[in-house]
PDB file of N, CA, C and O in Angstrom:
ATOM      1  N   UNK A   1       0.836  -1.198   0.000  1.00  0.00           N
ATOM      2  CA  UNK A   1       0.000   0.000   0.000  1.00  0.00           C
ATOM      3  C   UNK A   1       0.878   1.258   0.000  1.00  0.00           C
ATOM      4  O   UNK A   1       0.638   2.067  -0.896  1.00  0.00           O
ATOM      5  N   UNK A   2       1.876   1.552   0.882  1.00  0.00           N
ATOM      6  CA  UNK A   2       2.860   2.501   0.698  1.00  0.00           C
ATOM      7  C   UNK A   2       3.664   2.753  -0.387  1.00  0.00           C
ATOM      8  O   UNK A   2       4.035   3.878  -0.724  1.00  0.00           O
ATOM      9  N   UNK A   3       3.996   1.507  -1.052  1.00  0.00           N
ATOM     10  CA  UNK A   3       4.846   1.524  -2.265  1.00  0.00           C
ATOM     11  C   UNK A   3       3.624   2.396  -3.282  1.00  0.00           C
ATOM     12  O   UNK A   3       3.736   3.465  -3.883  1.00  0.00           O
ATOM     13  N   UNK A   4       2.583   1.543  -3.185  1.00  0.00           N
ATOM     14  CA  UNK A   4       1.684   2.137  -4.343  1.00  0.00           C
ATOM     15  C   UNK A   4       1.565   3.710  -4.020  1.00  0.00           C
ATOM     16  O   UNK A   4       1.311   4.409  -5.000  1.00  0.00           O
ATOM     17  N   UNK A   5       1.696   4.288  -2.926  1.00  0.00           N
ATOM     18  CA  UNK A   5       1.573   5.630  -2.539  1.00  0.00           C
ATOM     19  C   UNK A   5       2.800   6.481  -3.405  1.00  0.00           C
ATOM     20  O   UNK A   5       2.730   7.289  -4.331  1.00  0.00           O
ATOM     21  N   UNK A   6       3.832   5.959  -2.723  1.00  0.00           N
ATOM     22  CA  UNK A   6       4.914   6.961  -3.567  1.00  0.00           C
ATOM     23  C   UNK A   6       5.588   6.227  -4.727  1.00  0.00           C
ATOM     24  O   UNK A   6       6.798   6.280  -4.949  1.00  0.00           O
ATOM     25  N   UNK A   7       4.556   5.426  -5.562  1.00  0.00           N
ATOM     26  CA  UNK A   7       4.780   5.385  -6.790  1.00  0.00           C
ATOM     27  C   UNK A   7       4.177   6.710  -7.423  1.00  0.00           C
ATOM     28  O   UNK A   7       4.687   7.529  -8.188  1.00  0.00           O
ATOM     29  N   UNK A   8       2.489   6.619  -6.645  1.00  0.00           N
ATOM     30  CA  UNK A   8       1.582   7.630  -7.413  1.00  0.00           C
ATOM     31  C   UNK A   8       1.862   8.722  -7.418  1.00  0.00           C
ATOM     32  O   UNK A   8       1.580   9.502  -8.328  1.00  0.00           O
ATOM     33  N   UNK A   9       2.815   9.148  -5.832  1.00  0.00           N
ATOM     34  CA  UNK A   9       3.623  10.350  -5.811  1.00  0.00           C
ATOM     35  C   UNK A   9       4.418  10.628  -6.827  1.00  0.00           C
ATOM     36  O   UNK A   9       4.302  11.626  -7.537  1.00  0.00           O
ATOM     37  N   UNK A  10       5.487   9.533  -6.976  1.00  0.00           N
ATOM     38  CA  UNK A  10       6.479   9.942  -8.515  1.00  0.00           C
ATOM     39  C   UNK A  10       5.761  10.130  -9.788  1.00  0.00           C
ATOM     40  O   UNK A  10       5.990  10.815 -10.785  1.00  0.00           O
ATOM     41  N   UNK A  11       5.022   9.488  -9.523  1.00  0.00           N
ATOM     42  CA  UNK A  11       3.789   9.423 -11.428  1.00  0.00           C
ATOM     43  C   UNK A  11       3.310  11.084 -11.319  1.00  0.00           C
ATOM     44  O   UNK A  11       3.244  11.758 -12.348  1.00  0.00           O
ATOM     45  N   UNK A  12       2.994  11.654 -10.008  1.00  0.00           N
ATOM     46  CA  UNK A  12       2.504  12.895 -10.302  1.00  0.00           C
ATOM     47  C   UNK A  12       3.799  13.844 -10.629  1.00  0.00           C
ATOM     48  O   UNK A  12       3.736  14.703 -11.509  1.00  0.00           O
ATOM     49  N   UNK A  13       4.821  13.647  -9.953  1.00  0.00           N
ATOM     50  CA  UNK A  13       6.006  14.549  -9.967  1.00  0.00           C
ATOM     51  C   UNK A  13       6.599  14.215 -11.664  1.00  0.00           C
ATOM     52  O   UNK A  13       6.990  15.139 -12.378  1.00  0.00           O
ATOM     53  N   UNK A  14       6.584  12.925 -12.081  1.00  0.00           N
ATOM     54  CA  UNK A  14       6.296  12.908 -13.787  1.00  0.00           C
ATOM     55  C   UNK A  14       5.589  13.623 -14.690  1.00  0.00           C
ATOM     56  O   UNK A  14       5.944  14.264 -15.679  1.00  0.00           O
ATOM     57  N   UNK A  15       4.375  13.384 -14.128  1.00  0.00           N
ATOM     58  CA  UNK A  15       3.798  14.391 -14.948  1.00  0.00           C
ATOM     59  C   UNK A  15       3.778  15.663 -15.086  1.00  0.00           C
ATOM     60  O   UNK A  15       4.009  16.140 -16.197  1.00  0.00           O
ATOM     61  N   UNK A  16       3.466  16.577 -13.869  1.00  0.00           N
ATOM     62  CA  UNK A  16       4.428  17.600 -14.100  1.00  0.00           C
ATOM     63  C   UNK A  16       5.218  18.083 -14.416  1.00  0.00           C
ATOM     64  O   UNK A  16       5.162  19.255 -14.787  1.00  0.00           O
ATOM     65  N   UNK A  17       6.441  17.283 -14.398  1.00  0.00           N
ATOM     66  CA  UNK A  17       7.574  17.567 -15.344  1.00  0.00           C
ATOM     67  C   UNK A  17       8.761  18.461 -13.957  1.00  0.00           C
ATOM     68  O   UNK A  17       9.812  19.065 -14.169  1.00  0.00           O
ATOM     69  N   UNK A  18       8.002  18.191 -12.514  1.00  0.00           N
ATOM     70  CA  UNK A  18       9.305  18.509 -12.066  1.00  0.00           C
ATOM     71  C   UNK A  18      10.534  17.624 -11.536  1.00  0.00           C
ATOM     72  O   UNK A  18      11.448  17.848 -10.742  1.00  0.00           O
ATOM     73  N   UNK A  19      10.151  16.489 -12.341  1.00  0.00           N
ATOM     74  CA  UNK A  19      11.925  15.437 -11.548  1.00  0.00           C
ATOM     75  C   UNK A  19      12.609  15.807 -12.940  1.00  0.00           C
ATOM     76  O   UNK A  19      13.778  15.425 -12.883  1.00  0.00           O
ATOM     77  N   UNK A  20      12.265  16.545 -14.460  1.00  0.00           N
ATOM     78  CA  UNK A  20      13.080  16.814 -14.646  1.00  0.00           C
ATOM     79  C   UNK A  20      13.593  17.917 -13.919  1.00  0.00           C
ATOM     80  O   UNK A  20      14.309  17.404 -13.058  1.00  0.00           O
ATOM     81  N   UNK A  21      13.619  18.953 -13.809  1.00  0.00           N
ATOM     82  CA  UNK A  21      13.763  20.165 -12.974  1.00  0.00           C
ATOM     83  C   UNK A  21      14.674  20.042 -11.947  1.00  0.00           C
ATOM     84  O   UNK A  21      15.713  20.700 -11.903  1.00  0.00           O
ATOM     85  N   UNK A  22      14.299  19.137 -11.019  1.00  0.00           N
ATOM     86  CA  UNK A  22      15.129  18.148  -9.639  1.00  0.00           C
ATOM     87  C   UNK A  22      16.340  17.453 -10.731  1.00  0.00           C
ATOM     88  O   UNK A  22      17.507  17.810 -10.571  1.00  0.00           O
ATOM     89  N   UNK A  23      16.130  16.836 -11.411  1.00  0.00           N
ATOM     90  CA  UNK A  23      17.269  16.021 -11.930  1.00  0.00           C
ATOM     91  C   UNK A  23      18.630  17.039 -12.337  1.00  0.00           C
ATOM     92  O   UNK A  23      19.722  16.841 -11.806  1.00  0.00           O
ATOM     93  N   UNK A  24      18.391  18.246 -13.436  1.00  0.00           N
ATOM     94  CA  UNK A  24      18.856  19.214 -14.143  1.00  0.00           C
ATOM     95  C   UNK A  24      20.258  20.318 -12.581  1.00  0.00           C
ATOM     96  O   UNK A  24      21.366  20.841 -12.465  1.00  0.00           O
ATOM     97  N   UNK A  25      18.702  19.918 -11.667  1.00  0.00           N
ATOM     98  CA  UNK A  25      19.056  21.058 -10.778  1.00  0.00           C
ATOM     99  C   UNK A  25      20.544  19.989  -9.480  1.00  0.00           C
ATOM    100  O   UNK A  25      21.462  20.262  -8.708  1.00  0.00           O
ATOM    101  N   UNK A  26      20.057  19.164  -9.870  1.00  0.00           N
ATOM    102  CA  UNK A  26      21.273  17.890  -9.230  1.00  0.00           C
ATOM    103  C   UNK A  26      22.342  18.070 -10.370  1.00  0.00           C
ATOM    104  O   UNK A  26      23.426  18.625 -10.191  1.00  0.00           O
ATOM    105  N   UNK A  27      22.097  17.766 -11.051  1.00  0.00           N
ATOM    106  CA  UNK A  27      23.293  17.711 -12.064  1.00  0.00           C
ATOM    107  C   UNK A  27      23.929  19.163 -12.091  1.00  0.00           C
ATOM    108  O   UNK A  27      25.084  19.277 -12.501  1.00  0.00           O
ATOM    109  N   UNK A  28      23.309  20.141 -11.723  1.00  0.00           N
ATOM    110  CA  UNK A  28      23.545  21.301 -11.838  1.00  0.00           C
ATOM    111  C   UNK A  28      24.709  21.678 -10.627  1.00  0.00           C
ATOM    112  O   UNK A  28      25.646  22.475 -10.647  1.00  0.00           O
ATOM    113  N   UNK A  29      24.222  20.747  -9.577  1.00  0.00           N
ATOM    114  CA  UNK A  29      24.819  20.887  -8.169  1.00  0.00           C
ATOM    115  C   UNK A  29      26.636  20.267  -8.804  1.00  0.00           C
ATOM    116  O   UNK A  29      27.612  21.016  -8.764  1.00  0.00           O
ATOM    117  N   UNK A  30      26.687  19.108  -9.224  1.00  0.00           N
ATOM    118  CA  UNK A  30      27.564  18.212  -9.145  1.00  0.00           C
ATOM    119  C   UNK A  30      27.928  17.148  -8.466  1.00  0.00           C
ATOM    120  O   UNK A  30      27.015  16.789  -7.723  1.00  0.00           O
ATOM    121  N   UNK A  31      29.041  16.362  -8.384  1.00  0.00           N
ATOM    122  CA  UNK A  31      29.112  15.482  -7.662  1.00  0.00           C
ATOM    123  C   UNK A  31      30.100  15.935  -6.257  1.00  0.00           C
ATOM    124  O   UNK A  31      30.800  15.146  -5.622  1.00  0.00           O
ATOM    125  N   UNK A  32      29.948  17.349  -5.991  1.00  0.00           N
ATOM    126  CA  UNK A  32      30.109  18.036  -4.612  1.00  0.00           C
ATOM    127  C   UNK A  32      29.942  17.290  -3.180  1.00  0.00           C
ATOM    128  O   UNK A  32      30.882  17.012  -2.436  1.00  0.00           O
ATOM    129  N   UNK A  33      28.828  17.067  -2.976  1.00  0.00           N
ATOM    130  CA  UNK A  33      28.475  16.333  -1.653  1.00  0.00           C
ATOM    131  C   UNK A  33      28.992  15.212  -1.841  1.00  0.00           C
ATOM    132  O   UNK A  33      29.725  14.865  -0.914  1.00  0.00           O
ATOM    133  N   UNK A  34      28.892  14.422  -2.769  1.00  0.00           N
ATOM    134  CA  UNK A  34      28.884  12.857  -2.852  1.00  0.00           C
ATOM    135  C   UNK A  34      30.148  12.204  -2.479  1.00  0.00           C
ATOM    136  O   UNK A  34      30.128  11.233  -1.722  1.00  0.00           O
ATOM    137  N   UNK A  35      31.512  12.782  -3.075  1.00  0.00           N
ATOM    138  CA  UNK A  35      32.603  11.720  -2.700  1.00  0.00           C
ATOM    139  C   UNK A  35      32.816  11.584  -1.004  1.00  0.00           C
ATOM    140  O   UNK A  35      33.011  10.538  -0.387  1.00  0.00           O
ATOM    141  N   UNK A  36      32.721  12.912  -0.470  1.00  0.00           N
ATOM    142  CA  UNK A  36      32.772  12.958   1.204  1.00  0.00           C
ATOM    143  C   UNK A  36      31.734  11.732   2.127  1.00  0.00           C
ATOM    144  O   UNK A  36      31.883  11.101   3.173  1.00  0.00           O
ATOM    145  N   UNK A  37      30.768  11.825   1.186  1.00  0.00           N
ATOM    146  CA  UNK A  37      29.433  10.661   1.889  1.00  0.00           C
ATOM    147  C   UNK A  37      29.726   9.208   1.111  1.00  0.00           C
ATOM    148  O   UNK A  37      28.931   8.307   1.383  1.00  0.00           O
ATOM    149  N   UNK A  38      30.741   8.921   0.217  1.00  0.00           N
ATOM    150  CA  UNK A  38      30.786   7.843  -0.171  1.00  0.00           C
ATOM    151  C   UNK A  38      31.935   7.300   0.800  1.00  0.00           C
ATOM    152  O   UNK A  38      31.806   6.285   1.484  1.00  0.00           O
ATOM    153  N   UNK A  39      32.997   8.053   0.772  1.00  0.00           N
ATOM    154  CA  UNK A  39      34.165   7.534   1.432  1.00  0.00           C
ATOM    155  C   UNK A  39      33.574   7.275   3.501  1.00  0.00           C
ATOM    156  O   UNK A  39      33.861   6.332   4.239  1.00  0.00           O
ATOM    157  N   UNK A  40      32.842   8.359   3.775  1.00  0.00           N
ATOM    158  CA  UNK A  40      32.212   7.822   5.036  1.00  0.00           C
ATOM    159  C   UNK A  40      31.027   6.705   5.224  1.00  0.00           C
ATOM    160  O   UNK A  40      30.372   6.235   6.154  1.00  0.00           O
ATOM    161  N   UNK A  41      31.115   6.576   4.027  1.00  0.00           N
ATOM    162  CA  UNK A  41      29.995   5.123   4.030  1.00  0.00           C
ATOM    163  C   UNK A  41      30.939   3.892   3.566  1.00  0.00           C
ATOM    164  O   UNK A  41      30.452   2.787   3.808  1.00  0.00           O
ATOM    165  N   UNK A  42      31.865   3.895   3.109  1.00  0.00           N
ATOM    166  CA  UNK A  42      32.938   2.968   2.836  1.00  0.00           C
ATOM    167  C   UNK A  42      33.122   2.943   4.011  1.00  0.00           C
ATOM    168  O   UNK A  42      32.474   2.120   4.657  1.00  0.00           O
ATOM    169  N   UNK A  43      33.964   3.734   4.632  1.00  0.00           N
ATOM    170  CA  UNK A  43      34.474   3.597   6.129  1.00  0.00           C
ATOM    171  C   UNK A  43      33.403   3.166   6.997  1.00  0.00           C
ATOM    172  O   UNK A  43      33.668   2.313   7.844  1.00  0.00           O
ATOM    173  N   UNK A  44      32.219   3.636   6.909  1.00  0.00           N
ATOM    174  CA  UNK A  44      31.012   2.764   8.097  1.00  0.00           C
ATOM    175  C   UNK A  44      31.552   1.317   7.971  1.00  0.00           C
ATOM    176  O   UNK A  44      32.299   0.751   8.769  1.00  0.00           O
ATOM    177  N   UNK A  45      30.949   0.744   6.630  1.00  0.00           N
ATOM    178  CA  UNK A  45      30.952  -0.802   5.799  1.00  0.00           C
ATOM    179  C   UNK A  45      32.402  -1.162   5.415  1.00  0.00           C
ATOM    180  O   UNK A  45      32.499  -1.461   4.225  1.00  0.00           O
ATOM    181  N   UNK A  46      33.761  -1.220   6.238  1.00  0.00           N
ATOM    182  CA  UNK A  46      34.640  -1.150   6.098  1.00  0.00           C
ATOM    183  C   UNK A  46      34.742  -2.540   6.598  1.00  0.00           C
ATOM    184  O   UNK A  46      35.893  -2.828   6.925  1.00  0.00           O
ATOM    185  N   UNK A  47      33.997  -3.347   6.730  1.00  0.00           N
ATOM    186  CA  UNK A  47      34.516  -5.123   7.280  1.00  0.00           C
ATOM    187  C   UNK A  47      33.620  -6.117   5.817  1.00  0.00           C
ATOM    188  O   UNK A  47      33.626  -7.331   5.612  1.00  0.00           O
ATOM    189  N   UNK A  48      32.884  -4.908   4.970  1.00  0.00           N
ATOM    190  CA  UNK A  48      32.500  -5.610   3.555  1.00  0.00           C
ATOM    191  C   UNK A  48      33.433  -6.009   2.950  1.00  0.00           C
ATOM    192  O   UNK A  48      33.489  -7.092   2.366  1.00  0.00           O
ATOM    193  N   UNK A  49      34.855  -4.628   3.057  1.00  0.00           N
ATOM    194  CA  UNK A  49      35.616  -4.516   1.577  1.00  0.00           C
ATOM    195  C   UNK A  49      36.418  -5.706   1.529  1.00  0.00           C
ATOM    196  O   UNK A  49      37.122  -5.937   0.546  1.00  0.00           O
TER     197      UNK A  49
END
């Protein structure tokens, strides 16, 4: 029942046309935040590697 919820959520944010907008505006950002939160999530999960 929840899944079906924020499917219908994304189907509306589709149609509208704002996850392009969100997507554009991420890409716009860069990959800034991300290497700092990858390498501290490596290091959390550091008995996977």
């Amino acid at each position: 029942m929840d899944n079906q919820k924020t499917k219908a959520y994304w189907q509306k944010f589709v149609q509208t046309g704002q996850i392009e907008d969100y997507l554009r505006y991420k890409s716009g950002m860069g990959d800034k935040p991300n290497p700092r939160r990858r390498i501290s999530d490596s290091s959390k999960n550091k008995e996977f590697y």
